[in-house]
C-alpha positions as CSV (number, residue, x, y, z in Angstrom):
1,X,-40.4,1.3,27.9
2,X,-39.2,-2.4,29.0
3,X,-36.0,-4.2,27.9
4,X,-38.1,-6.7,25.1
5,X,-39.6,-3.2,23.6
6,X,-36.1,-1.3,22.9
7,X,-34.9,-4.2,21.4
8,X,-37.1,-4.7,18.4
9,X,-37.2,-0.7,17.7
10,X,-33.3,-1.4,17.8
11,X,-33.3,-4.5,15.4
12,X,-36.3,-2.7,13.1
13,X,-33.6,0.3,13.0
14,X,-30.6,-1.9,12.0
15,X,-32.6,-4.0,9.4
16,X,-34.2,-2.3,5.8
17,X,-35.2,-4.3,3.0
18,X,-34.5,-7.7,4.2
19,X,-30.6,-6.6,4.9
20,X,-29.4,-5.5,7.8
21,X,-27.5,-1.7,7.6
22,X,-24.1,-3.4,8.2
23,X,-24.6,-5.7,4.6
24,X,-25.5,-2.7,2.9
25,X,-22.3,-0.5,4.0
26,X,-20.1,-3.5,3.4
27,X,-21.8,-3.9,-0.1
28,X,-21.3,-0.1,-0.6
29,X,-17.5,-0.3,0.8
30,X,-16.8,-3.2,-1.5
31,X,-17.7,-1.5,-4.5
32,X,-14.5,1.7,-3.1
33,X,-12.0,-1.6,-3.8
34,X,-13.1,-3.9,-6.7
35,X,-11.6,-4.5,-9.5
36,X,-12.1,-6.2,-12.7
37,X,-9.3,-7.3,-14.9
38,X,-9.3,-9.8,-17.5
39,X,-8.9,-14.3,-16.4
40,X,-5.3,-14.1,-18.4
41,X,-4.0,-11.5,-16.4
42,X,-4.7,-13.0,-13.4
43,X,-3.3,-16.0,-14.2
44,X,-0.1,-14.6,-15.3
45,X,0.0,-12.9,-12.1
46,X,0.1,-15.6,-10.3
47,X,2.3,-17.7,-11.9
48,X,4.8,-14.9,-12.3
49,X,4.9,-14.5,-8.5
50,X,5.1,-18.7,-8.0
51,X,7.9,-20.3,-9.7
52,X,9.2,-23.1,-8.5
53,X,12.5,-23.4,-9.8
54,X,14.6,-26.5,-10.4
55,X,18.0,-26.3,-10.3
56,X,20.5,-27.9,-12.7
57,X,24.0,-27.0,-11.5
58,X,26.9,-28.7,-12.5
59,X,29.9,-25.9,-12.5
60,X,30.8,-22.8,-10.8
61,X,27.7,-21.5,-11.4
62,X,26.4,-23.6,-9.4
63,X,27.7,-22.4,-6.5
64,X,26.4,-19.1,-7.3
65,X,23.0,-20.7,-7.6
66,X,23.3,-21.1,-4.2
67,X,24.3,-17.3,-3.1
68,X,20.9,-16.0,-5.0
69,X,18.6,-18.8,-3.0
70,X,20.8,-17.4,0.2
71,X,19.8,-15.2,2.8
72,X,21.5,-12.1,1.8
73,X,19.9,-12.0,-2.4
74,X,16.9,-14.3,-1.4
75,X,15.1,-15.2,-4.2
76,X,12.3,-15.5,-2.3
77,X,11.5,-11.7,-2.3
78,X,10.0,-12.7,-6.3
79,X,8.4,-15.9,-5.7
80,X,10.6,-18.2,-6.4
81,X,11.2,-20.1,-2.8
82,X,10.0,-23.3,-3.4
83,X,13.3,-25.4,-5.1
84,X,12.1,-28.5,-6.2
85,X,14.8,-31.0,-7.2
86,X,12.0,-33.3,-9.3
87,X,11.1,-32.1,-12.5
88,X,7.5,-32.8,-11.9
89,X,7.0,-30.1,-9.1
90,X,9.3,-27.9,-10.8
91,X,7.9,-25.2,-13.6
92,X,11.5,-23.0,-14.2
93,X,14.9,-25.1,-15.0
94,X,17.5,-23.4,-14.3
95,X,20.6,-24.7,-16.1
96,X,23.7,-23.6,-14.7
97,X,27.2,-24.7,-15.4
98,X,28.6,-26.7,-18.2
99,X,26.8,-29.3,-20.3
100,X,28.4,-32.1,-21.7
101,X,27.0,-33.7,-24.9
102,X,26.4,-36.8,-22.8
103,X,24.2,-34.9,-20.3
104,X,22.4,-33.6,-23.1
105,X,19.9,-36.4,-23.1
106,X,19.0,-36.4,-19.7
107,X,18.6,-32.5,-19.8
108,X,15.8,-32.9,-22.3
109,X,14.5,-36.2,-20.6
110,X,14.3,-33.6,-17.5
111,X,12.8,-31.4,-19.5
112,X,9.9,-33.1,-21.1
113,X,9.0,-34.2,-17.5
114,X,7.5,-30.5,-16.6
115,X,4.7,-29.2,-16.0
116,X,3.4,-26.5,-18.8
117,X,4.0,-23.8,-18.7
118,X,8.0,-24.3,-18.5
119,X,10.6,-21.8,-18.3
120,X,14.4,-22.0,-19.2
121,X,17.1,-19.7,-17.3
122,X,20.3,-20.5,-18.8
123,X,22.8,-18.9,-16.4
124,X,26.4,-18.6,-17.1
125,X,28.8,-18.5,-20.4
126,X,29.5,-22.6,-20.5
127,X,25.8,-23.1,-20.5
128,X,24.6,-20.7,-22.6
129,X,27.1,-20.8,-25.5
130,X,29.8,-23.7,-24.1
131,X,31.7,-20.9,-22.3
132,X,35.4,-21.2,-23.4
133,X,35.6,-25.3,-23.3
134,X,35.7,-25.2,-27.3
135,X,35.8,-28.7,-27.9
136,X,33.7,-31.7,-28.4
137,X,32.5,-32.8,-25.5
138,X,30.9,-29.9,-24.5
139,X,27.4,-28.6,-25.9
140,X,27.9,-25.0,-27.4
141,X,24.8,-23.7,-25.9
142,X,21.7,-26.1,-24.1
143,X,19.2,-24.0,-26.7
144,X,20.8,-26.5,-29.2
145,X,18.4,-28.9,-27.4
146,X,15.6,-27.3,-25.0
147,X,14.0,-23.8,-25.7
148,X,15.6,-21.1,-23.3
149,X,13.7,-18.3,-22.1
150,X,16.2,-15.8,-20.5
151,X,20.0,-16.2,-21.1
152,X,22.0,-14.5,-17.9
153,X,25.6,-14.0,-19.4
154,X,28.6,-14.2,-17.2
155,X,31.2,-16.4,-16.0
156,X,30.4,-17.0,-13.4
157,X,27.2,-14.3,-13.3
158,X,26.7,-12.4,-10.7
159,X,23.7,-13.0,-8.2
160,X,22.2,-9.3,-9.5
161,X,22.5,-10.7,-12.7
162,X,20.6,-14.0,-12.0
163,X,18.1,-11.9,-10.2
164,X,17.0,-10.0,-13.1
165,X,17.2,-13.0,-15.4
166,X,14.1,-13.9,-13.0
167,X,12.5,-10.6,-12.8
168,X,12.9,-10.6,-17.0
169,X,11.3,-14.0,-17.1
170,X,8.7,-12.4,-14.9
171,X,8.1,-9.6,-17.2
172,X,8.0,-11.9,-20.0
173,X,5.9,-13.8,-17.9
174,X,3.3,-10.9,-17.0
175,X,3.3,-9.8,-20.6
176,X,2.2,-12.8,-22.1
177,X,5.0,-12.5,-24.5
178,X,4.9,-14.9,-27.8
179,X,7.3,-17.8,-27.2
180,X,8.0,-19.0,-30.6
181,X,11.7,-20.7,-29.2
182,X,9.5,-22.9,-27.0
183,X,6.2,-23.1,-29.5
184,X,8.5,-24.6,-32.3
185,X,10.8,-26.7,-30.0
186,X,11.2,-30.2,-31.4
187,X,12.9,-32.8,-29.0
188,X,16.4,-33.9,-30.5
189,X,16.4,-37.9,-31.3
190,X,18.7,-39.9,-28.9
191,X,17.0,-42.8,-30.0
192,X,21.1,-43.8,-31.8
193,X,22.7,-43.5,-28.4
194,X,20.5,-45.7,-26.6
């Protein structure tokens, strides 16, 4: 038996049908850890796990903005590492602090400029209903003038509480929820101050 001889018996071993044993055990192992879902689900997946959030911090809250996106709450754990400050890169605003009816405009302006899908995280008391600045500067609440998706209460919240605002968004996100808040939104007329 020469070299040349055991080493066609050894390829005419390895090959059967046109495919060589090692394609059909990897064919056979592939089929152990496939899976099938459905396009939509995949999708949400993937943007649930990728936001790319852009803050909006004017107050307090603000600051606390800043301890979630920090090494010891790190927002990055869910996907949300990439802070964009331009609203064109950005798919989640998050509003935090209060909103004066003169920022109003630009708030929507910055709004309109996302990407869809868009998502709204309202965090804190002034900028989800005014907070206690009663009077009439201040907008009672930004859902007067974008949809908001997830409303995180406190003044100033906590960074747990801003954390599962996102993971709720996420949820909502994974779901594929009805948003009927965002679906119905009509953009407020500013043409009169302009």
């Amino acid at each position: 038996m020469n070299a040349s001889t055991g080493s066609t018996a050894a390829s005419a071993s390895t090959s059967v049908g046109g495919t060589s044993v090692k394609d059909a055990q990897l064919e056979e192992l592939s089929r152990s850890f496939a899976f099938t879902t459905r396009l939509d689900d995949i999708i949400a997946w993937g943007r649930k796990n990728s936001l790319w959030p852009m803050p909006y911090g004017t107050a307090c809250c603000g600051i606390e903005l800043m301890s979630v996106m920090g090494p010891k709450y790190d927002l990055a754990r869910f996907g949300a590492e990439v802070v964009r400050f331009s609203p064109r890169q950005a798919d989640l605003l998050i509003v935090a602090g209060t909103i004066t009816e003169k920022m109003a405009p630009i708030l929507v302006h910055i709004y309109q400029q996302m990407l869809d899908p868009k998502y709204v995280i309202s965090m804190g008391a002034c900028a989800s209903s005014g907070g206690f600045y009663r009077a009439y500067h201040v907008l009672q609440g930004i859902d007067k003038v974008i949809p908001v998706d997830v409303f995180v209460p406190g003044c100033p919240p906590t960074p747990e509480a801003v954390l599962d605002g996102v993971l709720a968004l996420q949820r909502l996100i994974a779901t594929h929820q009805p948003r009927p808040w965002k679906d119905n939104w009509k953009a407020p007329d500013y043409a009169q101050l302009g």
